[in-house]
VEXNUTOR-98917 format. One record per residue (C-alpha): x, y, z; residue number from 0; residue in three letters. Coordinates in Angstrom, 2 decimals. Example, Ala and Ser with C-alpha at 12.3 -4.5 7.8 and 13.67 -1.06 7.14 Angstrom:
<drenses>
DRENSE_u_v_w_dolo_gudo
DRENSE_12.30_-4.50_7.80_0_Ala
DRENSE_13.67_-1.06_7.14_1_Ser
</drenses>
This chain:
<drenses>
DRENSE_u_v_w_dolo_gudo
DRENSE_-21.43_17.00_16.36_0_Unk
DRENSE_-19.12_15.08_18.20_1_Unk
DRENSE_-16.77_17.14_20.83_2_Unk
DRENSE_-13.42_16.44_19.43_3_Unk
DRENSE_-15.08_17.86_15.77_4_Unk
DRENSE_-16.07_20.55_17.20_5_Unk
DRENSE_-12.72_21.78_17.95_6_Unk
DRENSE_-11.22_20.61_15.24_7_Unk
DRENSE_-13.70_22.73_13.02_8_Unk
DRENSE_-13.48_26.15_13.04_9_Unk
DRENSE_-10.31_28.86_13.74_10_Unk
DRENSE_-9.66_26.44_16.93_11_Unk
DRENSE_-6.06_25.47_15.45_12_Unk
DRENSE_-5.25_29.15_14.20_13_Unk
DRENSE_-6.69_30.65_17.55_14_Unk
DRENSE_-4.45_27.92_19.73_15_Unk
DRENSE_-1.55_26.64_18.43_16_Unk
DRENSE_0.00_25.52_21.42_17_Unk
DRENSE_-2.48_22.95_21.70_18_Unk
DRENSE_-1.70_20.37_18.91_19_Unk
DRENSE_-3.97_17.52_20.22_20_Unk
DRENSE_-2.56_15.04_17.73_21_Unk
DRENSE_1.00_15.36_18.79_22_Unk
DRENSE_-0.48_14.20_22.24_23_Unk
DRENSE_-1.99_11.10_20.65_24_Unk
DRENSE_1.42_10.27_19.14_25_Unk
DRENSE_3.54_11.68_21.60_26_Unk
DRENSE_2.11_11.92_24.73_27_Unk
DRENSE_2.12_8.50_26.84_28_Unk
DRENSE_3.83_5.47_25.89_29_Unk
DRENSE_3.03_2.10_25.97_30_Unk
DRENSE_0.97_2.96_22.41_31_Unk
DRENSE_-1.89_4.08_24.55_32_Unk
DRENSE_-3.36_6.19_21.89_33_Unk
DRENSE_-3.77_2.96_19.53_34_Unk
DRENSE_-5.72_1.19_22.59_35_Unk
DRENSE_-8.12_4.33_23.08_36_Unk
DRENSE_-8.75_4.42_19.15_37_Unk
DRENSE_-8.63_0.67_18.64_38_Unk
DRENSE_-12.42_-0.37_17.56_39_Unk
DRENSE_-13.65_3.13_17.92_40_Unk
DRENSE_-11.63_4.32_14.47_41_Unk
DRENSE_-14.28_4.92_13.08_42_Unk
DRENSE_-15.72_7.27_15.48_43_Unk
DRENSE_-11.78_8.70_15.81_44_Unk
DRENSE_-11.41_9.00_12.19_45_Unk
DRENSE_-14.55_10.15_11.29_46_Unk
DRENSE_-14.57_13.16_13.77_47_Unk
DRENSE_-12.21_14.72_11.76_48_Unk
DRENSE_-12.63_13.27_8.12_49_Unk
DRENSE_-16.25_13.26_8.05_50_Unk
DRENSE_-16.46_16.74_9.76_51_Unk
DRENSE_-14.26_18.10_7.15_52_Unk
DRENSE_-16.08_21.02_6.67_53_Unk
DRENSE_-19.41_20.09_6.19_54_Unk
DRENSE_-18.47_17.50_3.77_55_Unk
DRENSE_-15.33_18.72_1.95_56_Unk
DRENSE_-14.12_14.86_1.63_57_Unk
DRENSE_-17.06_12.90_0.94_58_Unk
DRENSE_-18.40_9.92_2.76_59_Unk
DRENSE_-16.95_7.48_-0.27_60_Unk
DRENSE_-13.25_9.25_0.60_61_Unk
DRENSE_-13.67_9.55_4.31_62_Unk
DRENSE_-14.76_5.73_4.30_63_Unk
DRENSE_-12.00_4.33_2.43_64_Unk
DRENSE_-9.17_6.53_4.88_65_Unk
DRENSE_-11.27_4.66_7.65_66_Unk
DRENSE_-11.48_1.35_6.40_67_Unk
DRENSE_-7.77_1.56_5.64_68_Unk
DRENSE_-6.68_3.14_9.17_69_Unk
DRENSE_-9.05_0.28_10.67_70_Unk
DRENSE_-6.78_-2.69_9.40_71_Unk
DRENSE_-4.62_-3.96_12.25_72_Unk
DRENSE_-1.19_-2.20_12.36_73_Unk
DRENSE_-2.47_0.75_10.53_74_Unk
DRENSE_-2.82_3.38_13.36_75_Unk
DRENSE_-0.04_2.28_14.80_76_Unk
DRENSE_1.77_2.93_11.34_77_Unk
DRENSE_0.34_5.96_11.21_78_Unk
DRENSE_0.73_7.36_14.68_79_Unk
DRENSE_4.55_5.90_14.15_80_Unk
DRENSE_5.30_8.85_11.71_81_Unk
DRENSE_4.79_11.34_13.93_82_Unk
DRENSE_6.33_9.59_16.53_83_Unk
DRENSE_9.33_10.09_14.38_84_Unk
DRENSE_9.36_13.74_14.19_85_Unk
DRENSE_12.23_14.62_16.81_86_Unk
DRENSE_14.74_12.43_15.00_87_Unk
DRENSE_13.23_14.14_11.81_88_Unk
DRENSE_13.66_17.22_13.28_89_Unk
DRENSE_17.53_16.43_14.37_90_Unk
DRENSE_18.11_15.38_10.92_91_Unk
DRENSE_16.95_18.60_8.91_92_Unk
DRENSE_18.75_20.65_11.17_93_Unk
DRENSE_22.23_18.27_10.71_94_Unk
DRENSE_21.29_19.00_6.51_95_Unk
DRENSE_20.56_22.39_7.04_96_Unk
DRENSE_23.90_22.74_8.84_97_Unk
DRENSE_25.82_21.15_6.46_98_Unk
DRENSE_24.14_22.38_3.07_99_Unk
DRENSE_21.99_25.53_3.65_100_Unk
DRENSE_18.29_25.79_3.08_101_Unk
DRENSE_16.47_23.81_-0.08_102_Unk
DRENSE_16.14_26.58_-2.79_103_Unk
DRENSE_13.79_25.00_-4.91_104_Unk
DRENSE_10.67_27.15_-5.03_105_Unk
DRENSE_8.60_25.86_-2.28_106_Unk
DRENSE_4.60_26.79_-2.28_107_Unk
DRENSE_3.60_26.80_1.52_108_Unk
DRENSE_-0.44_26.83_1.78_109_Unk
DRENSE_-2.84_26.88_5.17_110_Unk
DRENSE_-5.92_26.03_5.12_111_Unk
DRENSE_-7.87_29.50_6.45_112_Unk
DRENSE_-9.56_27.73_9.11_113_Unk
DRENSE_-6.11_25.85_10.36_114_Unk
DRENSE_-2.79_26.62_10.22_115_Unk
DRENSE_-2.99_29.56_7.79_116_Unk
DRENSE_0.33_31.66_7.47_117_Unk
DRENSE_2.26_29.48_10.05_118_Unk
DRENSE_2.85_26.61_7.19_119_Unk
DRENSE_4.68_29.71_5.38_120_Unk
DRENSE_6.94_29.99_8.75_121_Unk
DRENSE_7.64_26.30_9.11_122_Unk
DRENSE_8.65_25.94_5.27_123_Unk
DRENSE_11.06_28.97_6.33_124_Unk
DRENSE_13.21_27.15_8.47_125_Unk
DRENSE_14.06_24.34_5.55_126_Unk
DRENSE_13.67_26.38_2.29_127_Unk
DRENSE_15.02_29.79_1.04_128_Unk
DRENSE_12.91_30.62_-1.56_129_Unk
DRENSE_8.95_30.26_-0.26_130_Unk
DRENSE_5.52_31.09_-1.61_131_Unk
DRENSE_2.97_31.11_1.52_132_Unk
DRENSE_-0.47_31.91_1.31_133_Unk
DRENSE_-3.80_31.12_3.00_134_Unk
DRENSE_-6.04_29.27_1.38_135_Unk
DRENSE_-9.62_30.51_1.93_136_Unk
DRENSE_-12.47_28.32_3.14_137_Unk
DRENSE_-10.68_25.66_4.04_138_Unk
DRENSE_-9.40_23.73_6.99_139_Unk
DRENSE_-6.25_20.95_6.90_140_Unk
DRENSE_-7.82_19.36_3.70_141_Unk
DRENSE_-7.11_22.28_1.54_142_Unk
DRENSE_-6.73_20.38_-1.56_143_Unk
DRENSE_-10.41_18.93_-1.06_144_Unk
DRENSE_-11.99_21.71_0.09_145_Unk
DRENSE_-10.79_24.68_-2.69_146_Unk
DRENSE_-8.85_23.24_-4.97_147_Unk
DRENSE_-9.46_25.94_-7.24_148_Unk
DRENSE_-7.54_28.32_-5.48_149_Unk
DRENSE_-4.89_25.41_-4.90_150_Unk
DRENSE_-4.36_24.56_-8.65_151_Unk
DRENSE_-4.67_28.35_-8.94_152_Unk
DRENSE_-1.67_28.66_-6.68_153_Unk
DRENSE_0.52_25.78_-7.56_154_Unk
DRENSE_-0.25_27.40_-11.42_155_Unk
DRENSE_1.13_30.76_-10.35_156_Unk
DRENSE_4.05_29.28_-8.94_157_Unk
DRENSE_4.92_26.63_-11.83_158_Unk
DRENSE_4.93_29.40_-14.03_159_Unk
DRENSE_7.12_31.77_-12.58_160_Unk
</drenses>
């Protein structure tokens, strides 16, 4: 298994969250140097992560079409671009948040077990007033793909509230 999977797989993102790799791809040196180290190697890049899914939790059909599509010229760049963003983003919720309060829509907050976990329940917390957080067993960031059962389970529970 490639390196970067290996980390990626695992408790490695609920054991160190200081270490968000990705916001270094995006964030880290300019001059779009992340798009030159993943340019003709996205499917290698992509794949780590997609493919390694655990096990298999997106299948090869998905995981190819996300890297066909991120392969297109302008596409990581696109992509890399929205998190790139996230400072201004950040600046902007707080201005709202500020101004109006926190959202107070229901808001269902799920972590993937084997990722983020509880923490997406904290960072819904500082946007929205009334939140649902739970851990989704079994699964890593794709927690849709890999137990949607206890997703649909979830987002049932909280629709029918």
């Amino acid at each position: 298994m490639h390196a970067l999977a290996q980390h990626l797989n695992g408790k490695f993102a609920a054991a160190h969250p200081e270490f968000v790799w990705f916001d270094w791809m995006a964030l880290g040196p300019k001059d779009q140097l992340a798009e030159q180290l993943i340019a003709g190697k996205e499917s290698a890049f992509y794949g780590s992560f997609y493919q390694a899914a655990k096990g298999g939790a997106i299948d090869k059909a998905e995981s190819d079409a996300y890297i066909a599509a991120y392969s297109k010229p302008g596409r990581t760049h696109a992509g890399l671009e929205y998190y790139r963003q996230k400072p201004i983003g950040d600046k902007a919720i707080d201005a709202m948040i500020a101004k109006d309060g926190k959202l107070t829509v229901p808001i269902l907050a799920l972590g993937g077990e084997d990722s983020m976990g509880a923490s997406v329940g904290t960072m819904m917390s500082r946007v929205a007033a009334n939140v649902t957080a739970d851990v989704v067993p079994g699964a890593d960031h794709w927690v849709l793909d890999e137990n949607h059962d206890y997703v649909l389970a979830s987002l049932r529970k909280l629709l029918t509230r």
